[in-house]
DRENPA-3360 file (N, C-alpha, C; in nm, 2 decimals, always signed):
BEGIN
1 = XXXXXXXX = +0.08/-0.12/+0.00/+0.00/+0.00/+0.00/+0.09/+0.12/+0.00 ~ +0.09/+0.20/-0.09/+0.12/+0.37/-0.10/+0.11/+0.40/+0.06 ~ +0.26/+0.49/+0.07/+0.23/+0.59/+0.20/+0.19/+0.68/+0.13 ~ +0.12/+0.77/+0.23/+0.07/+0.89/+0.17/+0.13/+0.98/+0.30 ~ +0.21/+1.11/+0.30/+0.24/+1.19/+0.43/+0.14/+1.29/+0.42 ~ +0.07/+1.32/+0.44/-0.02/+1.48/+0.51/+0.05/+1.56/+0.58 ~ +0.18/+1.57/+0.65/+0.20/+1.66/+0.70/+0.18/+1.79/+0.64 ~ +0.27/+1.80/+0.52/+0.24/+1.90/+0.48/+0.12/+2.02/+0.46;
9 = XXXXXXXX = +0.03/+1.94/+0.45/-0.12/+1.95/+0.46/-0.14/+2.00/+0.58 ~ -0.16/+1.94/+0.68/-0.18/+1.98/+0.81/-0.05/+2.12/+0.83 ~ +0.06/+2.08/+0.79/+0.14/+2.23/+0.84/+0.08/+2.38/+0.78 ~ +0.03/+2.36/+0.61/-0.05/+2.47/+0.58/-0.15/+2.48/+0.65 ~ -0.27/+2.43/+0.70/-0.37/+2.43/+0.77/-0.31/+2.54/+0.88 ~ -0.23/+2.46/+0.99/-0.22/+2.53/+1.13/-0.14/+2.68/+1.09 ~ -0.06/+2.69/+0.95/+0.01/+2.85/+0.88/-0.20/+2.95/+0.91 ~ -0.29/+2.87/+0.93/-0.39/+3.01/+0.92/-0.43/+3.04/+1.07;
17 = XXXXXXXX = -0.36/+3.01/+1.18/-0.37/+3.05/+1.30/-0.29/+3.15/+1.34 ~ -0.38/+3.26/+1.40/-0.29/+3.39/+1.40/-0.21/+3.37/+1.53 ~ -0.18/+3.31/+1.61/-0.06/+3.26/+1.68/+0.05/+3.21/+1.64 ~ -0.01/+3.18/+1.51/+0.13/+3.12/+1.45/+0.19/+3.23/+1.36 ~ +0.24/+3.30/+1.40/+0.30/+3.42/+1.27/+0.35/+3.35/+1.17 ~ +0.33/+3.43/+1.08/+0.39/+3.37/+0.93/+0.52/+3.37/+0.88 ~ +0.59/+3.50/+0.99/+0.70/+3.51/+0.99/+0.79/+3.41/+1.06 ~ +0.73/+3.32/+1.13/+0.80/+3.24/+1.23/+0.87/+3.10/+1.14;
25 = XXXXXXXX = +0.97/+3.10/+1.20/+0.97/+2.93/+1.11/+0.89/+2.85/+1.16 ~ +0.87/+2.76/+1.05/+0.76/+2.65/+1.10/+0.82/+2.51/+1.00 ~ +0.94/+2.46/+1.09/+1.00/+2.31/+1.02/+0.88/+2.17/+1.01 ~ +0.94/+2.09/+0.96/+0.85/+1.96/+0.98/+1.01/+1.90/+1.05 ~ +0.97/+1.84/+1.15/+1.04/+1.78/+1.21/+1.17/+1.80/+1.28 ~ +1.18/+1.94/+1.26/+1.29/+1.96/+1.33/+1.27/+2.17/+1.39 ~ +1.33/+2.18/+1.50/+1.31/+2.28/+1.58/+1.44/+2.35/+1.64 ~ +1.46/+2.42/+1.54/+1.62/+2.50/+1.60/+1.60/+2.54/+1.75;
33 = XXXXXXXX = +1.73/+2.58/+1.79/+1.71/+2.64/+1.92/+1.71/+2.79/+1.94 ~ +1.64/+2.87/+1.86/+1.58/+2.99/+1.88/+1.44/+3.01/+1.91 ~ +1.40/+3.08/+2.00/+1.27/+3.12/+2.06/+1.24/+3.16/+1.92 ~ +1.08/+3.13/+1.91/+0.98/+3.14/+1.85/+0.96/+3.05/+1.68 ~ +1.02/+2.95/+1.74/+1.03/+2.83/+1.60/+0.87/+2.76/+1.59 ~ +0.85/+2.69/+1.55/+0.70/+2.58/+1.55/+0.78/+2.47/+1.45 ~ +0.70/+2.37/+1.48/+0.75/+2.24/+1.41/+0.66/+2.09/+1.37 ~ +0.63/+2.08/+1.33/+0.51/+1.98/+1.29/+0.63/+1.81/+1.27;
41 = XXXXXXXX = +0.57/+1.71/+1.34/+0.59/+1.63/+1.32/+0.51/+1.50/+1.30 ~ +0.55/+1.39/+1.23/+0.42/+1.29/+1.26/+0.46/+1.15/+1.33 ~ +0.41/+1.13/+1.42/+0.40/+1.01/+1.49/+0.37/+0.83/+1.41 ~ +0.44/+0.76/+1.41/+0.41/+0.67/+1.34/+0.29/+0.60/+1.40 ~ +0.21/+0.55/+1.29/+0.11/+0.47/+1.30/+0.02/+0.36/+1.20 ~ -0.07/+0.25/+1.25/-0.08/+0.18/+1.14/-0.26/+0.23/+1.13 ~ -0.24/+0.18/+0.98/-0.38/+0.24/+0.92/-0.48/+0.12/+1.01 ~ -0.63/+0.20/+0.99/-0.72/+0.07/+1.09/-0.76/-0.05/+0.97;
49 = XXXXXXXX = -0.79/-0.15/+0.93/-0.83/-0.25/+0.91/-1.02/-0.27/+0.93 ~ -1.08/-0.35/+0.85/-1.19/-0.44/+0.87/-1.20/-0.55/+0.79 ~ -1.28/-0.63/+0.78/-1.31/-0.73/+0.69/-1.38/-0.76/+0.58 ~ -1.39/-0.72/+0.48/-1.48/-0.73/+0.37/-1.58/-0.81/+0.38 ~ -1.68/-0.77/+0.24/-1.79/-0.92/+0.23/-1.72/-1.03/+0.21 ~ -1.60/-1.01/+0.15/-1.56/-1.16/+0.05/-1.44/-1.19/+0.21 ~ -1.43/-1.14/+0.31/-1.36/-1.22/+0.39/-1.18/-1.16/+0.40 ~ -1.21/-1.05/+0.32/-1.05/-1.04/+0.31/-1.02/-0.90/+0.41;
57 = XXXXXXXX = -0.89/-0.90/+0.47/-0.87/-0.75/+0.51/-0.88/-0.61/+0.40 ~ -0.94/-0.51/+0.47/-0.94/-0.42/+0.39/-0.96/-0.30/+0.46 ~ -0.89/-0.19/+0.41/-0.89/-0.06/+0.50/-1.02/-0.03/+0.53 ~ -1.04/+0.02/+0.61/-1.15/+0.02/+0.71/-1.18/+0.23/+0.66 ~ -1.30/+0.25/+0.70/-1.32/+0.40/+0.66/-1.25/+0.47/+0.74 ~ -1.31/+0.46/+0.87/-1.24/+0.56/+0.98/-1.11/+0.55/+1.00 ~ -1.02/+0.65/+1.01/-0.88/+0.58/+1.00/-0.84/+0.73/+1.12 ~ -0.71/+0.71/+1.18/-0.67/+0.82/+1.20/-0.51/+0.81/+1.21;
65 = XXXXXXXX = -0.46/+0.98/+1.23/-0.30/+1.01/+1.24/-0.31/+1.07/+1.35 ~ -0.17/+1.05/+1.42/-0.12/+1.11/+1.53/+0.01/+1.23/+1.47 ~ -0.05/+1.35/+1.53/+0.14/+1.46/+1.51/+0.12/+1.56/+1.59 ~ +0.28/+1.56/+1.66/+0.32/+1.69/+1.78/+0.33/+1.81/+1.71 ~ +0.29/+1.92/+1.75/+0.35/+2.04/+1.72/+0.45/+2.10/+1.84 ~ +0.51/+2.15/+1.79/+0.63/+2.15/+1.88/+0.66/+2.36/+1.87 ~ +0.70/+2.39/+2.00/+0.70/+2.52/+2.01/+0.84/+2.58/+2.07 ~ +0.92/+2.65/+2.02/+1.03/+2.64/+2.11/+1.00/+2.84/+2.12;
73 = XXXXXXXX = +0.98/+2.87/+2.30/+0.94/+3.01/+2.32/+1.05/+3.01/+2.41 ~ +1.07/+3.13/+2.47/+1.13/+3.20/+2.56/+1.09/+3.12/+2.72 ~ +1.17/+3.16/+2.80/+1.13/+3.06/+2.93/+1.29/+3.06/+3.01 ~ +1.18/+3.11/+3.15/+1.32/+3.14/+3.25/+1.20/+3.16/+3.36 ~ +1.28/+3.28/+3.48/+1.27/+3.29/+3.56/+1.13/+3.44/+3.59 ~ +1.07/+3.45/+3.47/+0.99/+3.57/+3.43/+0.87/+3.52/+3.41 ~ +0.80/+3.48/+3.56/+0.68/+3.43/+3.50/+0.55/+3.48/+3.46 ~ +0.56/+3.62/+3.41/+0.47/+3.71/+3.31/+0.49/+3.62/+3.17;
81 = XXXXXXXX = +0.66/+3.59/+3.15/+0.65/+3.55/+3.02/+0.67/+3.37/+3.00 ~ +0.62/+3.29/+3.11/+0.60/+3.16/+3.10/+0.43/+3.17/+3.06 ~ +0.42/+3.28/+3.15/+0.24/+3.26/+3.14/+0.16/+3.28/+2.98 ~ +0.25/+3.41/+2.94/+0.24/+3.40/+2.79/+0.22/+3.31/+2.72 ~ +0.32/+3.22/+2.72/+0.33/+3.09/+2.63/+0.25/+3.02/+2.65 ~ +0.17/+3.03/+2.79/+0.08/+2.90/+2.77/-0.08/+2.98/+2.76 ~ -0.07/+3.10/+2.73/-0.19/+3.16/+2.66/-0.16/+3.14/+2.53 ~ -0.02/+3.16/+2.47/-0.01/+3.13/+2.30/-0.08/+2.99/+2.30;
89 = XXXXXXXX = +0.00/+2.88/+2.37/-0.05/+2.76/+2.32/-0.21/+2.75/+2.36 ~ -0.24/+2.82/+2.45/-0.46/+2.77/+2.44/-0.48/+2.85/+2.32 ~ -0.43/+2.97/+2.30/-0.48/+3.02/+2.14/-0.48/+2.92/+2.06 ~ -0.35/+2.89/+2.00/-0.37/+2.76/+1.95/-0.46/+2.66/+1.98 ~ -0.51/+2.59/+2.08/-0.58/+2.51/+2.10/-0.72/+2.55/+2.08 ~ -0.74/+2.68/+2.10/-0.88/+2.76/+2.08/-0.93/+2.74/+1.94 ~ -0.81/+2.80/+1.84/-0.82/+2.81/+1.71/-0.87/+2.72/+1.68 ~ -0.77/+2.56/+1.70/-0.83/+2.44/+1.64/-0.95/+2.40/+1.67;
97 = XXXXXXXX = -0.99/+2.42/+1.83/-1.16/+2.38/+1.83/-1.25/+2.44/+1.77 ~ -1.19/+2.63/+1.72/-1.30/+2.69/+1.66/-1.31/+2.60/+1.49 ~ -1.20/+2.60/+1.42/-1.20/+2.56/+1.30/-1.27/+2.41/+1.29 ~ -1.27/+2.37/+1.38/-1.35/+2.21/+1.43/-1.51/+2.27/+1.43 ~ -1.55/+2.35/+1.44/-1.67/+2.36/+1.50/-1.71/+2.41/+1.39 ~ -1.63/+2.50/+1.27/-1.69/+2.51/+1.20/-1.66/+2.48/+1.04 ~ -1.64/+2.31/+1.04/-1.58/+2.24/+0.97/-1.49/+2.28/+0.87 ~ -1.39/+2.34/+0.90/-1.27/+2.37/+0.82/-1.20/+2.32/+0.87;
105 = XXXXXXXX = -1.12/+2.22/+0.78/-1.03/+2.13/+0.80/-0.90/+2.13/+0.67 ~ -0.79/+2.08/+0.71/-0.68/+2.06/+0.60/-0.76/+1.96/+0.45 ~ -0.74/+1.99/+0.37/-0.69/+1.93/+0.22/-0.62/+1.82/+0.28 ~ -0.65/+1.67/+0.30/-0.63/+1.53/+0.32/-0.64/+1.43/+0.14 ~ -0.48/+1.42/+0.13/-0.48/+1.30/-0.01/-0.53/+1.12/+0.08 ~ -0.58/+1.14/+0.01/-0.71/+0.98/+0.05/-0.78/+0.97/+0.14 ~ -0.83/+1.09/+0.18/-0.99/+1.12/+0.28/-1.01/+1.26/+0.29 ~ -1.12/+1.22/+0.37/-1.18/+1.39/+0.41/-1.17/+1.38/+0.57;
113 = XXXXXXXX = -1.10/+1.48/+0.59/-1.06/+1.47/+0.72/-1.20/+1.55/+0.81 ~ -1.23/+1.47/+0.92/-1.36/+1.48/+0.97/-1.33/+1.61/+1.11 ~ -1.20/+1.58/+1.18/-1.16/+1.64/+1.32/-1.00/+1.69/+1.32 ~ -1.00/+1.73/+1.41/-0.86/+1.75/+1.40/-0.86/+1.80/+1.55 ~ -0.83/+1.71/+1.67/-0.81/+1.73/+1.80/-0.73/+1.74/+1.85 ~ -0.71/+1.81/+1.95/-0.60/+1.82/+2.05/-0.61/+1.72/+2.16 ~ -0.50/+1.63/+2.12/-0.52/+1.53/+2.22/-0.40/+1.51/+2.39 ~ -0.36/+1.63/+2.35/-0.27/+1.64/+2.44/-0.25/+1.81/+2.46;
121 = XXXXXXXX = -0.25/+1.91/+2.58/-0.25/+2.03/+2.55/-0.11/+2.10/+2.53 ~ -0.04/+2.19/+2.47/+0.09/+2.17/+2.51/+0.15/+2.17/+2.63 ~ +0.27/+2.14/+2.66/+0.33/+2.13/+2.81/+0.47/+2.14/+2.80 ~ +0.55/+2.23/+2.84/+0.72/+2.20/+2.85/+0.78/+2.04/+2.84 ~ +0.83/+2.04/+2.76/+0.88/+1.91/+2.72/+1.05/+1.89/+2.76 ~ +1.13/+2.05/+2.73/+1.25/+2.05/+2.74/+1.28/+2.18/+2.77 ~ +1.41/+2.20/+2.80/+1.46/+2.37/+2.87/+1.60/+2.38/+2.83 ~ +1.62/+2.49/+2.78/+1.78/+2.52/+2.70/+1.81/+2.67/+2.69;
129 = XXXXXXXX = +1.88/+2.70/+2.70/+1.96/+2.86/+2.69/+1.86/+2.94/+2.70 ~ +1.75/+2.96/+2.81/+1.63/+3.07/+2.80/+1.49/+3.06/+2.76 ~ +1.49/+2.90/+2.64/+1.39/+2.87/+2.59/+1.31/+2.70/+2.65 ~ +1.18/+2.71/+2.66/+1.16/+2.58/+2.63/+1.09/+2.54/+2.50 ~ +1.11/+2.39/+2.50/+1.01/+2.32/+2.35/+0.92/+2.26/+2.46 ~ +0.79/+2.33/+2.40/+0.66/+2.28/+2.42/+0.61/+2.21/+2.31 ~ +0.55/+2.12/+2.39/+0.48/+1.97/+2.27/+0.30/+1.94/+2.28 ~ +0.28/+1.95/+2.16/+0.15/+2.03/+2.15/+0.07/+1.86/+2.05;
137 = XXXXXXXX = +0.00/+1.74/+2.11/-0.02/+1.62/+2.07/-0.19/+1.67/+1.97 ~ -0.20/+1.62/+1.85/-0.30/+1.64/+1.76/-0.32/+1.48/+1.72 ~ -0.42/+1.49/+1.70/-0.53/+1.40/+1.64/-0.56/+1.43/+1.52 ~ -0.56/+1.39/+1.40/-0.64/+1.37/+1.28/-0.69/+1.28/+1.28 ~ -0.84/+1.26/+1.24/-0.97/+1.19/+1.22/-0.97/+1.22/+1.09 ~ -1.02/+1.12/+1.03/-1.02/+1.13/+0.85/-1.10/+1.01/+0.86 ~ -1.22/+1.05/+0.73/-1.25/+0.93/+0.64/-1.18/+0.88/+0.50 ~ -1.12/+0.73/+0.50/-1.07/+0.71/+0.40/-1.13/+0.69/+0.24;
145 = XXXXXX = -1.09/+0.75/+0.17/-1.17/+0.76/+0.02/-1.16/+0.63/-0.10 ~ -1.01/+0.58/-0.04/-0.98/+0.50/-0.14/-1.02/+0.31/-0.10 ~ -1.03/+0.22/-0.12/-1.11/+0.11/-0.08/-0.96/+0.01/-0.12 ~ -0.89/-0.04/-0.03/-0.74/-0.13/-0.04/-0.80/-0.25/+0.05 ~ -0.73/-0.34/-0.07/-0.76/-0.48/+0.04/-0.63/-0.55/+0.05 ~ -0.60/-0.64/+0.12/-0.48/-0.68/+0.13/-0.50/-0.85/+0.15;
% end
């Protein structure tokens, strides 16, 4: 079976959240160590399965992806500006339930993506020269379009 990656997809999606400046970098999978990076990565996973009429395995509709966004802000001993960050990240989390609510979702190659959850809220992950990486866990819910049997 074809991989298919969507990050990309999903990285243009979360580019229309105005927390996320445009000006900011925004890697897939990797996150320098300068305050105010973002970074999309994807979690490995296996597609869901069912059984056909004829008995055979076959991708099942509902399917889903797991990916971190990752935030590398400012962070020390200033806690005006710890508190910041974790208002940036509920913006973030805001945005996505709003765009949830009012079904806009990413451009998905082989489904229509139904959700896009936050399944984890961000939280300090790591701490370095002034900055921490916050790790921000997403859910993609998609229906699959294409019908594979194996």
């Amino acid at each position: 079976m074809p991989q298919i990656n969507n990050a990309g997809a999903l990285r243009a999606w979360l580019r229309g959240c105005p927390s996320i400046a445009r000006e900011s970098d925004f890697g897939a999978d990797w996150l320098d160590g300068g305050a105010g990076g973002f970074s999309l990565g994807a979690a490995p996973g296996e597609p869901a399965y069912r059984e056909n009429i004829w008995g055979r395995k076959a991708l099942g509709s509902k399917q889903w992806r797991e990916f971190w966004l990752d935030a590398r802000l400012p962070h020390g001993g200033d806690v005006a500006q710890n508190l910041e960050n974790l208002e940036t990240l509920q913006r973030i989390e805001s945005w996505i339930l709003a765009q949830n609510a009012a079904g806009r979702f990413p451009e998905w190659e082989g489904g229509r993506v139904t959700a896009v959850l936050v399944a984890h809220s961000g939280a300090p992950e790591s701490f370095e020269s002034g900055t921490a990486r916050y790790r921000m866990k997403l859910r993609v819910e998609y229906e699959a379009t294409s019908e594979t049997t194996t």
